[in-house]
C-alpha positions in Angstrom: 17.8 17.0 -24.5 17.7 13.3 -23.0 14.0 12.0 -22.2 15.3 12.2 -18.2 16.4 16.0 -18.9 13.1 16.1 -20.1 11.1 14.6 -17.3 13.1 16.5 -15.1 12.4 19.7 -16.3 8.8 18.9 -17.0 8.0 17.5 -12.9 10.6 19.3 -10.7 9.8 18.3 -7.5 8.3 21.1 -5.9 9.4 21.8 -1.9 5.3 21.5 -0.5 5.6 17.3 -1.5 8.4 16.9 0.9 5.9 17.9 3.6 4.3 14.6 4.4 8.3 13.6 5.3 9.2 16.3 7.1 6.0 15.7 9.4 7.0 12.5 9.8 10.9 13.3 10.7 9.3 15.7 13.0 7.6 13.0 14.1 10.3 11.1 15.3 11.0 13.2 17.4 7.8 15.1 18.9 6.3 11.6 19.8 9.2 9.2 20.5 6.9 7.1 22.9 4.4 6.8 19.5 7.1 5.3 17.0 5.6 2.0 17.0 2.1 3.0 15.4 4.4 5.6 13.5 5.7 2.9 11.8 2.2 1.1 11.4 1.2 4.4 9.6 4.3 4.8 7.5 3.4 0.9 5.9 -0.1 1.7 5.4 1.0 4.7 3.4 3.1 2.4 1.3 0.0 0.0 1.0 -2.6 2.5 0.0 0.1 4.3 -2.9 0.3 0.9 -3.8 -3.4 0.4 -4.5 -4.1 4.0 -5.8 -2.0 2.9 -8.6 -4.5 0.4 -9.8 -7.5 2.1 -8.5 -6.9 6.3 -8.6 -5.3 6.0 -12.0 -5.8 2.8 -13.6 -9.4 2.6 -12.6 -9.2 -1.2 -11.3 -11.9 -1.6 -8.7 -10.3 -4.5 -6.3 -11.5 -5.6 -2.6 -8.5 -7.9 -2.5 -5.4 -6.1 -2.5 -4.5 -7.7 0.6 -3.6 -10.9 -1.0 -0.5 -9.3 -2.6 0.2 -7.1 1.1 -0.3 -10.6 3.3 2.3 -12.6 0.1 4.3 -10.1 0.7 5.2 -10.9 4.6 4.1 -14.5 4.8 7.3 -14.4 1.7 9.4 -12.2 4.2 8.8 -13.8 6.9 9.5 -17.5 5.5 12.3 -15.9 4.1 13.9 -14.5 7.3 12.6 -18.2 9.1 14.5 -20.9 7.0 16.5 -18.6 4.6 18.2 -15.6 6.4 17.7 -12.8 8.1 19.0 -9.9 6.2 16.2 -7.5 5.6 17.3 -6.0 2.6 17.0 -9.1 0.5 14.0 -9.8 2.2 12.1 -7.2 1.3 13.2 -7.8 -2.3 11.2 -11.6 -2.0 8.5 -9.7 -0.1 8.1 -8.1 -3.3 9.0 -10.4 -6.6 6.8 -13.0 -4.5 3.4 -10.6 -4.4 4.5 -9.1 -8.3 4.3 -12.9 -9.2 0.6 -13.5 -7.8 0.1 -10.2 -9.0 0.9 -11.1 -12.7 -0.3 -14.1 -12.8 -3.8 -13.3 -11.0 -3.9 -10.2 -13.1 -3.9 -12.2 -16.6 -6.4 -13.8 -15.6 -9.2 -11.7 -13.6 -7.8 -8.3 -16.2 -9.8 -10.3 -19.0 -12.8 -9.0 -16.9 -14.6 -6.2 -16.0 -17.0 -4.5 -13.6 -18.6 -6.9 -10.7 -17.2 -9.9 -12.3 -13.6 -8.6 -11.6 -14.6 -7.1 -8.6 -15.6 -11.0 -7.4 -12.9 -12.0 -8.6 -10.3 -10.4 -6.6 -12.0 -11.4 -3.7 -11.7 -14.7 -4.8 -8.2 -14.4 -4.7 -7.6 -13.1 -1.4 -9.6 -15.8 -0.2 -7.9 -18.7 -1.9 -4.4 -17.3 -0.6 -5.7 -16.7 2.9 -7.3 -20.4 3.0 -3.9 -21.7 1.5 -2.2 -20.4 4.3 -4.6 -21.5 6.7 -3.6 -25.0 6.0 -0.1 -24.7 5.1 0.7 -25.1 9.0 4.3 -26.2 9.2 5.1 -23.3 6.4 3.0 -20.5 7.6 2.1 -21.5 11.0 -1.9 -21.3 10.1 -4.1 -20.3 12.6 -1.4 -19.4 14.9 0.5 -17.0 12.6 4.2 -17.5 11.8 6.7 -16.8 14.6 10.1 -16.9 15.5 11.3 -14.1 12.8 14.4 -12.7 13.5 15.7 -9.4 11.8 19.2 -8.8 11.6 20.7 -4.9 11.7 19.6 -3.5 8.6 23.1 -2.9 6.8 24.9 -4.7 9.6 24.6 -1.5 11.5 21.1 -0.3 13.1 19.2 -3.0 14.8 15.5 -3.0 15.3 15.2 -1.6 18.8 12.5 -2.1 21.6 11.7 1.5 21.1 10.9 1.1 17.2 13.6 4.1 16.2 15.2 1.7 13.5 12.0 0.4 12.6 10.6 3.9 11.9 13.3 5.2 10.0 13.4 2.0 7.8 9.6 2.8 7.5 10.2 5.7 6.0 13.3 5.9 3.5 11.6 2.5 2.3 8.1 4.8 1.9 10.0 7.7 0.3 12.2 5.4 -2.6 8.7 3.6 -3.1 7.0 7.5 -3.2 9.9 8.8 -5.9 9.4 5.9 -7.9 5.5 6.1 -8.3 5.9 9.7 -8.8 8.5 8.9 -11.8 5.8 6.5 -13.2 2.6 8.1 -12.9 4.1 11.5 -14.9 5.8 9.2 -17.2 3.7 8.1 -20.6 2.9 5.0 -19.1 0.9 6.9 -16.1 -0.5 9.4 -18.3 -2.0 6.0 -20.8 -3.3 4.9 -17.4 -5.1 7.7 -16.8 -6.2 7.6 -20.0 -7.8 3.7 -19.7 -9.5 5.3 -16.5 -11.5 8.2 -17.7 -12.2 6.3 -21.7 -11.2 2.6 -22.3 -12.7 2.3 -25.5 -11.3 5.6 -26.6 -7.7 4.5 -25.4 -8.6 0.7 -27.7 -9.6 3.5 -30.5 -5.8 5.0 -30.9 -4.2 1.6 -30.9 -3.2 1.5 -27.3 -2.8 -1.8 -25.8 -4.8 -1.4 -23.1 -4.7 -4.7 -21.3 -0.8 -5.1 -21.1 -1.1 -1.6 -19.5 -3.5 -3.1 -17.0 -1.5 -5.9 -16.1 2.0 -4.4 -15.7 0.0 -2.0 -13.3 -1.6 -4.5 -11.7 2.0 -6.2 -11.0 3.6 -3.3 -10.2 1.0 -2.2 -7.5 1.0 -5.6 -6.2 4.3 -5.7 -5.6 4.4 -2.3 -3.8 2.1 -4.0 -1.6 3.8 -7.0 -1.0 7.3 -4.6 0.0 4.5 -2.9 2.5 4.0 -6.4 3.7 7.3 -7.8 3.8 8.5 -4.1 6.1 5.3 -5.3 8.5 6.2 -8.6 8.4 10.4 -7.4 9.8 9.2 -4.8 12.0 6.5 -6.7 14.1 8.8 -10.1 13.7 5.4 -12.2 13.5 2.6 -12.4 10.3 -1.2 -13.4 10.7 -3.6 -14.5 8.7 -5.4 -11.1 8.9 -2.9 -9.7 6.7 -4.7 -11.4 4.1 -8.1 -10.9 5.1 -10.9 -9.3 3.6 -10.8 -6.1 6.6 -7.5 -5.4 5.8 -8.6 -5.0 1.9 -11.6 -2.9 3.2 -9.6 -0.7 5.4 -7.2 0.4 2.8 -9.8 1.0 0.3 -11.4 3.0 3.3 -8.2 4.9 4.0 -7.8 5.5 -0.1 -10.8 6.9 -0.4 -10.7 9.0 2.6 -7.5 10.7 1.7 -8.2 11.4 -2.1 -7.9 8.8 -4.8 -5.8 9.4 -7.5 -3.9 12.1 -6.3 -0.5 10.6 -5.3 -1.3 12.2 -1.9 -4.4 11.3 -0.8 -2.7 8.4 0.6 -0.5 9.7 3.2 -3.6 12.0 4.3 -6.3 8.9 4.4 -3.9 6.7 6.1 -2.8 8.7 8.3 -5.8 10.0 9.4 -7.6 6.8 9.8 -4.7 5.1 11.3 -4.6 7.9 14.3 -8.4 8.2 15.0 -8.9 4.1 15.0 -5.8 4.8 17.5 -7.3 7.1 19.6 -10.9 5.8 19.5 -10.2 3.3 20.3 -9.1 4.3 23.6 -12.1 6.7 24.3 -14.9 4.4 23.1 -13.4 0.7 22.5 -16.7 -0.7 21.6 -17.8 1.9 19.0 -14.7 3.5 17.2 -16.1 1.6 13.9 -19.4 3.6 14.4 -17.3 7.2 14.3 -14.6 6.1 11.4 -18.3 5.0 9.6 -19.5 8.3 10.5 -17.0 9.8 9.2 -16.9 8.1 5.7 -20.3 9.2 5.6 -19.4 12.9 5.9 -16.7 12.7 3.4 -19.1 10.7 0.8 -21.7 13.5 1.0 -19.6 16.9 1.1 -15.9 16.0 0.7 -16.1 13.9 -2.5 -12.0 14.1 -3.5 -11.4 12.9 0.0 -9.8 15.4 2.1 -7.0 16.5 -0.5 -10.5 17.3 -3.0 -12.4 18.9 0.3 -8.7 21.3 0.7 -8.8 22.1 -3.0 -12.7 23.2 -2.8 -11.8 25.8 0.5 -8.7 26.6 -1.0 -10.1 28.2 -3.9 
């Protein structure tokens, strides 16, 4: 029996994981006038599988993943400015661009450990987002970049005022991304990452080589995040400098932790969740939404610890 025979047999898919995407085709439907911030929530999905790689099973602790998600569609968005517009191939620099400052960041800060690392991906994100700043004629600083345009994805479905195409890119982008972490995590390599997570010096003890591990996770993940930014980056036609800020690192480390870290799942819960309430509190109480999303961090630190996904698993047995 071949190794893929093997995995195959070993992690069928089983019909309850296809729920998160058949909520969200039902979605596409239900609430046609809400397919704009559908797709808003399909690319933070993206972004928060992408950093529950390196943090839910790797054990990385980073506050600067945005530095690979804001590469990611200041590289699409260049891309689609002086290069072409074909999204396919831009997504695909959205994301060798971010795995780049992904590896190359990650051989250096991976030498490190605890708070020292944790400075030091901050560091990052703040020397890409001040780079951009003053790269004006390249990135547009202060002012953003502008003036993307996105041809028909395949020469056929063209990004529409009503977001349909968008959405629907969204999400068969969010679903290959989803298979392949899935494929990787049950693989070896995501079971050794585990591993490194719950005993490092164990994992040195057998002989594994931990840090070339952590850094082909680290690029990986990074480069997840940088397709999340490059599909933000063709579905809004226009990139800021807060897609390399420090909230957008804290939010998606928010919306991780919220949904279940480490699970594979517990980012299209968090996400989602947070995504819709900032959407709706924001309408009800403008100046005070950050007070109830705090709130309810709070609640899940003391009694849901898991996230929701753990808090479900508690009730459910």
């Amino acid at each position: 029996m071949s190794a893929v025979e093997t995995f195959l047999r070993t992690h069928r898919l089983r019909p309850l994981e296809f729920l998160p995407f058949a909520l969200a085709v039902g979605a596409y439907f239900v609430f046609p006038d809400y397919l704009a911030l559908g797709s808003q929530v399909l690319i933070m999905i993206l972004f928060a599988l992408s950093l529950d790689l390196v943090l839910g099973y790797a054990g990385i602790v980073t506050l600067g993943h945005a530095a690979f998600f804001g590469t990611g569609a200041y590289a699409a968005g260049i891309y689609a400015v002086h290069l072409s517009h074909e999204p396919l191939s831009g997504l695909l620099v959205a994301a060798v661009a971010a795995g780049a400052i992904g590896l190359l960041s990650g051989l250096v800060i991976l030498r490190t450990t605890g708070l020292t690392l944790l400075m030091l991906t901050l560091a990052i994100g703040s020397m890409l987002a001040e780079a951009a700043n003053k790269a004006t004629a390249l990135t547009g600083g202060n002012d953003g970049l502008q003036g993307i345009s996105i041809d028909p994805v395949l020469g056929l479905f063209r990004f529409d005022l009503f977001g349909r195409s968008a959405y629907v890119y969204c999400l068969i982008v969010l679903f290959l991304a989803w298979v392949f972490l899935r494929w990787l995590v049950f693989s070896p390599f995501g079971r050794s990452l585990t591993g490194i997570r719950e005993n490092i010096a164990r994992m040195h003890a057998i002989g594994a080589p931990v840090r070339q591990r952590q850094v082909i996770a680290y690029t990986t993940s990074a480069a997840l995040a940088g397709l999340a930014g490059g599909l933000l980056a063709q579905t809004t036609q226009f990139v800021g400098l807060t897609t390399l800020g420090f909230e957008r690192s804290g939010s998606i480390v928010i919306m991780l932790v919220l949904g279940g870290a480490g699970r594979l799942y517990g980012a299209f819960v968090g996400a989602a969740v947070y995504m819709i309430a900032q959407d709706q509190l924001a309408e009800v109480a403008p100046a005070f939404w950050n007070f109830w999303i705090g709130l309810l961090l709070v609640l899940i630190a003391l009694f849901a610890r898991g996230g929701l996904l753990g808090l479900a698993d508690r009730l459910r047995r």
